[in-house]
C-alpha positions as a Markdown table, in Angstrom:
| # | Residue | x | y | z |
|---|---|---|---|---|
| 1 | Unk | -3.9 | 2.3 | -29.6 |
| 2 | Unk | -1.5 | 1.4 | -27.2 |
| 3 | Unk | 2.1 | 0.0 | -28.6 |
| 4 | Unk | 4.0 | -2.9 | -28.0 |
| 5 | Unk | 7.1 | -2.1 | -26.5 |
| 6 | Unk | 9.8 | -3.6 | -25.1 |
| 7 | Unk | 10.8 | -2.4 | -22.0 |
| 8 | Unk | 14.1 | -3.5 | -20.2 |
| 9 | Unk | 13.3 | -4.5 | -16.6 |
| 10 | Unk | 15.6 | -3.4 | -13.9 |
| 11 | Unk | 18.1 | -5.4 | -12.4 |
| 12 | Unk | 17.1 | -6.7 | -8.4 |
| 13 | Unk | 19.9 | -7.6 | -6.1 |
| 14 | Unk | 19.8 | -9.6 | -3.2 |
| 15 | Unk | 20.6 | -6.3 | -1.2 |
| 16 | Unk | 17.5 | -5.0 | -2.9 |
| 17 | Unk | 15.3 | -7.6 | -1.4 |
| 18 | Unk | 16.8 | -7.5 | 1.7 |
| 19 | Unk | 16.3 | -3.6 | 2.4 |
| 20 | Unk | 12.3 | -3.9 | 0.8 |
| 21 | Unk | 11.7 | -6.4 | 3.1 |
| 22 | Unk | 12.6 | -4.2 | 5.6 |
| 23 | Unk | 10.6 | -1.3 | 4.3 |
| 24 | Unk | 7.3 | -3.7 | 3.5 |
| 25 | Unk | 6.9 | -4.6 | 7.5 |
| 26 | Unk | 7.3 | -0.3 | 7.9 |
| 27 | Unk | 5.2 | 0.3 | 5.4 |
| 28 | Unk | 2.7 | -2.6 | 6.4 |
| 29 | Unk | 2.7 | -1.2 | 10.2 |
| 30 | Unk | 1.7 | 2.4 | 9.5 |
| 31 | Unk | -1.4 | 1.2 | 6.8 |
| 32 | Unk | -2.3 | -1.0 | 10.0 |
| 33 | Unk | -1.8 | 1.8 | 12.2 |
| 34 | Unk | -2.8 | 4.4 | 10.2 |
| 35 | Unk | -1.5 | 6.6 | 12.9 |
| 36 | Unk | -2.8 | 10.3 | 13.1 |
| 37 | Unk | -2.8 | 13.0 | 15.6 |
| 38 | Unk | -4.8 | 15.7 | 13.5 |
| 39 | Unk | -4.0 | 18.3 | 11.1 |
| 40 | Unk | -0.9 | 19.6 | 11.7 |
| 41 | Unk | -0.3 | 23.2 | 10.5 |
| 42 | Unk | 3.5 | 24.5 | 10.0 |
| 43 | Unk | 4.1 | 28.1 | 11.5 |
| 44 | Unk | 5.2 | 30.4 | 8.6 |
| 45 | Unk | 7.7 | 33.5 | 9.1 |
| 46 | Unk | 6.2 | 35.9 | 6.3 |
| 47 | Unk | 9.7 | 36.4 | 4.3 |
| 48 | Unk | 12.4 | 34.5 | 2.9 |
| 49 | Unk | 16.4 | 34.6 | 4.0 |
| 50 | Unk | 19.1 | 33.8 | 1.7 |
| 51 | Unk | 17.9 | 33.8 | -1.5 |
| 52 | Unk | 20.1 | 34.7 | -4.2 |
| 53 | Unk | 19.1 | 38.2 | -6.3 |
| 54 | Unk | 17.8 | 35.8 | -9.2 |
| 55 | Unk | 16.1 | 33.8 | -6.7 |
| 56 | Unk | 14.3 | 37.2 | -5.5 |
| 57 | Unk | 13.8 | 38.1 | -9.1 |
| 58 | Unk | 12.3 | 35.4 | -9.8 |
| 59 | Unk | 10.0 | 34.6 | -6.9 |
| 60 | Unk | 8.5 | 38.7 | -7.3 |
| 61 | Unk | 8.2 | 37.8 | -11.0 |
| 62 | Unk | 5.8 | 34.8 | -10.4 |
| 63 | Unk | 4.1 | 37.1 | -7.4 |
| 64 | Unk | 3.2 | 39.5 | -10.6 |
| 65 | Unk | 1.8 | 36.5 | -12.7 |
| 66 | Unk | 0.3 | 34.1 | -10.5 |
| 67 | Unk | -0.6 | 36.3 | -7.1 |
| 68 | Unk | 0.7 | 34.0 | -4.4 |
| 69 | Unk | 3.1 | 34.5 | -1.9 |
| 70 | Unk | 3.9 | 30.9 | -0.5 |
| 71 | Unk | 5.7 | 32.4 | 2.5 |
| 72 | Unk | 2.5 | 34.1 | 3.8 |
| 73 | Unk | 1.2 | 30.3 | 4.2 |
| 74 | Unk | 4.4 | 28.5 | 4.9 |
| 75 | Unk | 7.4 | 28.5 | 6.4 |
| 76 | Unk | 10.9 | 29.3 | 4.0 |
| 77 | Unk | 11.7 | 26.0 | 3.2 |
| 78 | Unk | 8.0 | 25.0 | 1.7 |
| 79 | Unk | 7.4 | 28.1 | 0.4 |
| 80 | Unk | 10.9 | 27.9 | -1.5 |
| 81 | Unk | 9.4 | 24.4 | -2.7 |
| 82 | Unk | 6.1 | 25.7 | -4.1 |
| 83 | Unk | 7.6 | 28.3 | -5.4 |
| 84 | Unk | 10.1 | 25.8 | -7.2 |
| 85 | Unk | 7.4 | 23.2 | -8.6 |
| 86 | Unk | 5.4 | 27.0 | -9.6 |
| 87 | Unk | 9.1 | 27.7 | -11.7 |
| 88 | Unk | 9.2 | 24.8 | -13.4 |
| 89 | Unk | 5.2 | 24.8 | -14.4 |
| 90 | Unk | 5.6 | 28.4 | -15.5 |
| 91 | Unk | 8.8 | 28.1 | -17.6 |
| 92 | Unk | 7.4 | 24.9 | -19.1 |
| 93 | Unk | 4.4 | 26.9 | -20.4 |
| 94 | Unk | 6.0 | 29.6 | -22.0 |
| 95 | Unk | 9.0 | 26.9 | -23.3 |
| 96 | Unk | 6.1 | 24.9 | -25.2 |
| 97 | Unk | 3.4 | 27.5 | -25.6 |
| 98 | Unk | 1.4 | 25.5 | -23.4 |
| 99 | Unk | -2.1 | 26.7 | -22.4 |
| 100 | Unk | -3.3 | 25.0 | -19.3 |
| 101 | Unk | -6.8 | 24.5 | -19.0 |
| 102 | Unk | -8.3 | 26.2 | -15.4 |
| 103 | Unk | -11.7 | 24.8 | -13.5 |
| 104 | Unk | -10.5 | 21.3 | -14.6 |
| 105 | Unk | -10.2 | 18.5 | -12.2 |
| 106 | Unk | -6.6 | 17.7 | -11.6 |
| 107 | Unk | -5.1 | 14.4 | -9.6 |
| 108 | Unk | -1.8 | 14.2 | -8.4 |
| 109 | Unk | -0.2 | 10.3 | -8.3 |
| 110 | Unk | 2.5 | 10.5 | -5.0 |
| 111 | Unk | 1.8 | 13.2 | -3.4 |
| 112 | Unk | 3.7 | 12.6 | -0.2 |
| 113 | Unk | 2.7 | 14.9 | 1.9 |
| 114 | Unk | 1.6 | 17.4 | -0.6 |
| 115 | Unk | 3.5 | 20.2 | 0.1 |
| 116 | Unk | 3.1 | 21.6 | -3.0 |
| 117 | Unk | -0.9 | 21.2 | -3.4 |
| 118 | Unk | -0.3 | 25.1 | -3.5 |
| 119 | Unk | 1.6 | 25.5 | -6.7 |
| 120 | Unk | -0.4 | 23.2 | -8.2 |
| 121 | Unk | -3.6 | 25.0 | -7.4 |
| 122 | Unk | -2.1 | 28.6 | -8.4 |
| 123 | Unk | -0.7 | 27.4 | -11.8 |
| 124 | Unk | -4.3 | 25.2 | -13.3 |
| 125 | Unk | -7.0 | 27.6 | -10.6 |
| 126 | Unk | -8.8 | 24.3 | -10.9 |
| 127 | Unk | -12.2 | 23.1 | -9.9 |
| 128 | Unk | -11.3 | 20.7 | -7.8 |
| 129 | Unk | -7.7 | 19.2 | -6.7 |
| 130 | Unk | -7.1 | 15.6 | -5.5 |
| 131 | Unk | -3.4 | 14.5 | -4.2 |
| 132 | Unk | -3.6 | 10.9 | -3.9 |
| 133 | Unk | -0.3 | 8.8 | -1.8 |
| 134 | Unk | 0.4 | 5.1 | -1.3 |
| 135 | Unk | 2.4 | 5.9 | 2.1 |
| 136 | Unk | -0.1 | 8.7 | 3.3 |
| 137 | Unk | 0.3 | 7.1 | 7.2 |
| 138 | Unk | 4.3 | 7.5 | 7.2 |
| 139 | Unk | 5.4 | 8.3 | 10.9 |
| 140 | Unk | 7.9 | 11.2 | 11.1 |
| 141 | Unk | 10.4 | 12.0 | 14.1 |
| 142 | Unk | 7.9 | 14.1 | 15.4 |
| 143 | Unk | 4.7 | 11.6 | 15.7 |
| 144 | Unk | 3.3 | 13.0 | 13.7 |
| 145 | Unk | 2.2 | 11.0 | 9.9 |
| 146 | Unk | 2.1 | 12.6 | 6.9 |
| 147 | Unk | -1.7 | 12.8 | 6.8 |
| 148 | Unk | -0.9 | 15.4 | 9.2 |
| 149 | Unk | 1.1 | 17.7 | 7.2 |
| 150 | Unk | -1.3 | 16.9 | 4.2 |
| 151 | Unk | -4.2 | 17.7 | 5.8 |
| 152 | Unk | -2.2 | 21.4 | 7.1 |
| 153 | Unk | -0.7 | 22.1 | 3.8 |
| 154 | Unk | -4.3 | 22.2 | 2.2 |
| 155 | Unk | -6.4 | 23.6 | 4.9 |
| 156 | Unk | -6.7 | 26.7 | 3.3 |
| 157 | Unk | -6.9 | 25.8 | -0.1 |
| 158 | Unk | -10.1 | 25.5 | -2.2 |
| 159 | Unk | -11.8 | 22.6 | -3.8 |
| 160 | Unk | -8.8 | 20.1 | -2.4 |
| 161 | Unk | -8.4 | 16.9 | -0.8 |
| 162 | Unk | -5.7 | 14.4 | 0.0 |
| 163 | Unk | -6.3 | 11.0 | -0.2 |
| 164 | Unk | -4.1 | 7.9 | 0.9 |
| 165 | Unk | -4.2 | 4.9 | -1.7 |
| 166 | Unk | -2.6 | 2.8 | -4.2 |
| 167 | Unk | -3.0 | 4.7 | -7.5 |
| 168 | Unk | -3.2 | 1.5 | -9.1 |
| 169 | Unk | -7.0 | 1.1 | -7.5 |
| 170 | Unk | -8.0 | 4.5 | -7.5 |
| 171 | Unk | -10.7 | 4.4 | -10.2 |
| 172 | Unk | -11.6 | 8.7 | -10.8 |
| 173 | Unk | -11.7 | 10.5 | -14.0 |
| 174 | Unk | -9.6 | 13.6 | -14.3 |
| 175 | Unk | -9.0 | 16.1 | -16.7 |
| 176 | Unk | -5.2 | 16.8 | -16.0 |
| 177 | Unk | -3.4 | 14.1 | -14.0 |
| 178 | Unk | 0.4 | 15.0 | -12.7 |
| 179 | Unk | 3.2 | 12.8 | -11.3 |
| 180 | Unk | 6.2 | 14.6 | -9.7 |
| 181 | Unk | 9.2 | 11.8 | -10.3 |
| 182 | Unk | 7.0 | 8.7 | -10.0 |
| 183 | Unk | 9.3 | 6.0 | -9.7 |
| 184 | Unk | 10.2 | 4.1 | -13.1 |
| 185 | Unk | 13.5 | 2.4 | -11.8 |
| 186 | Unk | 13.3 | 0.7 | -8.3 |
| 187 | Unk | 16.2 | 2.3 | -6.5 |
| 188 | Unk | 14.8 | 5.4 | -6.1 |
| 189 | Unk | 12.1 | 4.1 | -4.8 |
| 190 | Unk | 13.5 | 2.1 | -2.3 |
| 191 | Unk | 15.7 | 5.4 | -1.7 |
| 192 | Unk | 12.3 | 6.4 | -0.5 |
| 193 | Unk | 12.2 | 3.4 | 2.2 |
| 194 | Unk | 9.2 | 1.8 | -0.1 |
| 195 | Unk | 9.1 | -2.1 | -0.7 |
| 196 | Unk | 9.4 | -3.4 | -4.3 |
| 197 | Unk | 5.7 | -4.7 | -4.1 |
| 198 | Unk | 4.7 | -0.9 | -4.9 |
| 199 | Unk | 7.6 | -1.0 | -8.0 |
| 200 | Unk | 4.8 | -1.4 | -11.0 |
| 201 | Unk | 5.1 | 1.7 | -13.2 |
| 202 | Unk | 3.4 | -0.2 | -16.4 |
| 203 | Unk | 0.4 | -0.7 | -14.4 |
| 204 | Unk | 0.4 | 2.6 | -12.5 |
| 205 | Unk | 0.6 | 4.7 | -16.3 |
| 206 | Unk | -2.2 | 2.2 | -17.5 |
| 207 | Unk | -4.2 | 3.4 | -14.7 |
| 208 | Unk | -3.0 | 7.0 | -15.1 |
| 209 | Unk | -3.7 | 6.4 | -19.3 |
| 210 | Unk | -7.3 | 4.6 | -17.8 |
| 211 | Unk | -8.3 | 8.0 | -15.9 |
| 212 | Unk | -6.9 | 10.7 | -18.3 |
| 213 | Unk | -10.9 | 12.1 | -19.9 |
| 214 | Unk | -10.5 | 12.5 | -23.6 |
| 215 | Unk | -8.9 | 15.7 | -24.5 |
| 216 | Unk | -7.5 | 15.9 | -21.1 |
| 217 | Unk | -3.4 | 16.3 | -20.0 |
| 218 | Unk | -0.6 | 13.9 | -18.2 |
| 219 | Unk | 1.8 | 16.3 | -16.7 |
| 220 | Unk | 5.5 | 13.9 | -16.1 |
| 221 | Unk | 8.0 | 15.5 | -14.0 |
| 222 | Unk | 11.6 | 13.2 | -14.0 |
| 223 | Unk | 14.0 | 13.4 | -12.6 |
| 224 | Unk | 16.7 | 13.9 | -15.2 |
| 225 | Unk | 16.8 | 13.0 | -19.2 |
| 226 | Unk | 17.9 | 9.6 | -18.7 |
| 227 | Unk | 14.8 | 9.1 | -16.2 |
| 228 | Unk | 12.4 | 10.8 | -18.5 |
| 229 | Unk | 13.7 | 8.4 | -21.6 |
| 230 | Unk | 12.9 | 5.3 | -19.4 |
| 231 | Unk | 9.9 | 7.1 | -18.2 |
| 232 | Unk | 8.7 | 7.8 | -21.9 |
| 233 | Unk | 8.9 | 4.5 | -22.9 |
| 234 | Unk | 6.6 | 3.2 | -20.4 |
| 235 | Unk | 4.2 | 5.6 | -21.2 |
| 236 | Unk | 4.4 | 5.4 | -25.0 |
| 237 | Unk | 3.2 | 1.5 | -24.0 |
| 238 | Unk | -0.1 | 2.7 | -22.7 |
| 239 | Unk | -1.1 | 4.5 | -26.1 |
| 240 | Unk | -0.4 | 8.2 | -24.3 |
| 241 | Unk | 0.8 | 10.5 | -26.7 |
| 242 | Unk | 4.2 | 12.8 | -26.3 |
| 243 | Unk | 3.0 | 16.3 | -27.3 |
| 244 | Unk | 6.4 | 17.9 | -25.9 |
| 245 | Unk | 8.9 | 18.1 | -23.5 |
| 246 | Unk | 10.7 | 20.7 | -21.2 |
| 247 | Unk | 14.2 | 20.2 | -20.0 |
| 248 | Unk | 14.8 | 22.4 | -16.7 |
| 249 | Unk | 18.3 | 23.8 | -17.1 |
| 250 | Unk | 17.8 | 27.1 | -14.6 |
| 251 | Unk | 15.9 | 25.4 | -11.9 |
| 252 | Unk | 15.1 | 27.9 | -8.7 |
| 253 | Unk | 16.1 | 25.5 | -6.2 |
| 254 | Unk | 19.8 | 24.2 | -7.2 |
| 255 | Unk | 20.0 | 20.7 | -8.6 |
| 256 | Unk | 23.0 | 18.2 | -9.8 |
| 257 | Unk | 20.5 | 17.5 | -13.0 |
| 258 | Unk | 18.1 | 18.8 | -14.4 |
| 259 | Unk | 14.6 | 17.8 | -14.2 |
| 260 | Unk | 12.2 | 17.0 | -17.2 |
| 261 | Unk | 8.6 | 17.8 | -17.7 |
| 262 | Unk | 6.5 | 15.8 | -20.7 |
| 263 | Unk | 2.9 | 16.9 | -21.5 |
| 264 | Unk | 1.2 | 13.5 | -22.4 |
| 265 | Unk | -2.3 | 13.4 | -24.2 |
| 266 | Unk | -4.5 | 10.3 | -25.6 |
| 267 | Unk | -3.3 | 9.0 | -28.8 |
């Protein structure tokens, strides 16, 4: 049953409108566009440099559990970031005594370019892995789009495709659905150079609550507690279902707060 909440809409300035309104005719040009050179493969160096002994620690410790070595695929920096997302998916599972389900479907909601699609598929082993983005045709410096990258970062992997739409629309069952900081206040996401057209988290978590199967799991990442409060609250109005929550206090990659992760089931 979903509740009736009151939630406390954010604030728009002028400045606001002004710098969406900058990002919509962006954003507009690359969906026209939809600009794409091909799959574009990053060249990994086989090792890490820099890391800190806990760092090393943990990455061999996560080696030993989950078999993957990111920086066989990738080069340091998105290997360190798989290895990050792996952390806090791992930690999160022995903090709650979480069991995730494997050969499930998962979706991702914002996948940018879905650098991580590797984590995600070494942590749920599932049948079939979908990263879905709003802003899949983003031009980088380089000309190439972030379809590109996508469609590098999970040649190699299993069972998983990248797909470029509004969540809102995208109409697919899954049995575990995760968000990585989906934007619930609209700074960040103009931070992100997005318009405020695409600011409509009650309707994005309806559609999340809409394509979770019975018995299956929303996995929220935030940003920080105060994120994951607002965060919560939005969800709660969908009729999801709080079943715990992880507060990331020893992250691998350094951060000025810590991030939060809720497991979210059907009331």
């Amino acid at each position: 049953m979903k509740k009736n909440l009151t939630i406390i809409q954010p604030q728009i300035t002028l400045s606001d409108r002004l710098r969406s309104g900058y990002h919509r005719f962006w954003y507009e040009a690359s969906q026209a566009l939809r600009w794409s050179r091909g799959t574009y493969r990053e060249t990994p160096l086989g090792t890490h440099s820099n890391l800190s002994s806990s760092q090393g620690d943990r990455i061999e410790e996560m080696n030993t559990i989950y078999g993957m070595r990111f920086e066989l695929r990738y080069p340091p920096e998105t290997s360190l970031f798989n290895y990050g997302y792996l952390d806090l998916l791992d930690r999160a599972r022995q903090n709650l005594n979480w069991t995730a389900p494997q050969q499930q479907h998962v979706c991702d909601v914002g996948s940018a370019n879905f650098s991580y699609a590797a984590a995600l598929q070494a942590f749920f082993q599932p049948s079939q892995l979908v990263g879905t983005e709003v802003d899949g045709h983003r031009l980088y410096c380089n000309g190439r789009s972030r379809i590109d990258y996508a469609h590098g970062h999970i040649q190699d992997l299993p069972h998983t495709n990248y797909v470029v739409t509004d969540y809102r629309q995208h109409n697919q069952p899954a049995d575990i659905i995760t968000a990585w900081y989906p934007f619930v206040t609209p700074k960040p996401l103009l931070a992100w150079r997005l318009p405020l057209s695409l600011f409509d988290p009650a309707s994005l978590f309806a559609q999340i609550a809409n394509n979770l199967v019975i018995g299956g799991t929303f996995v929220m990442v935030n940003h920080s507690p105060i994120e994951a409060t607002v965060a919560k609250n939005i969800a709660e109005s969908t009729g999801l279902v709080c079943r715990g929550q992880y507060v990331h206090d020893a992250p691998l990659r350094p951060r000025t707060q810590p991030s939060v992760l809720t497991l979210w089931h059907h009331s």
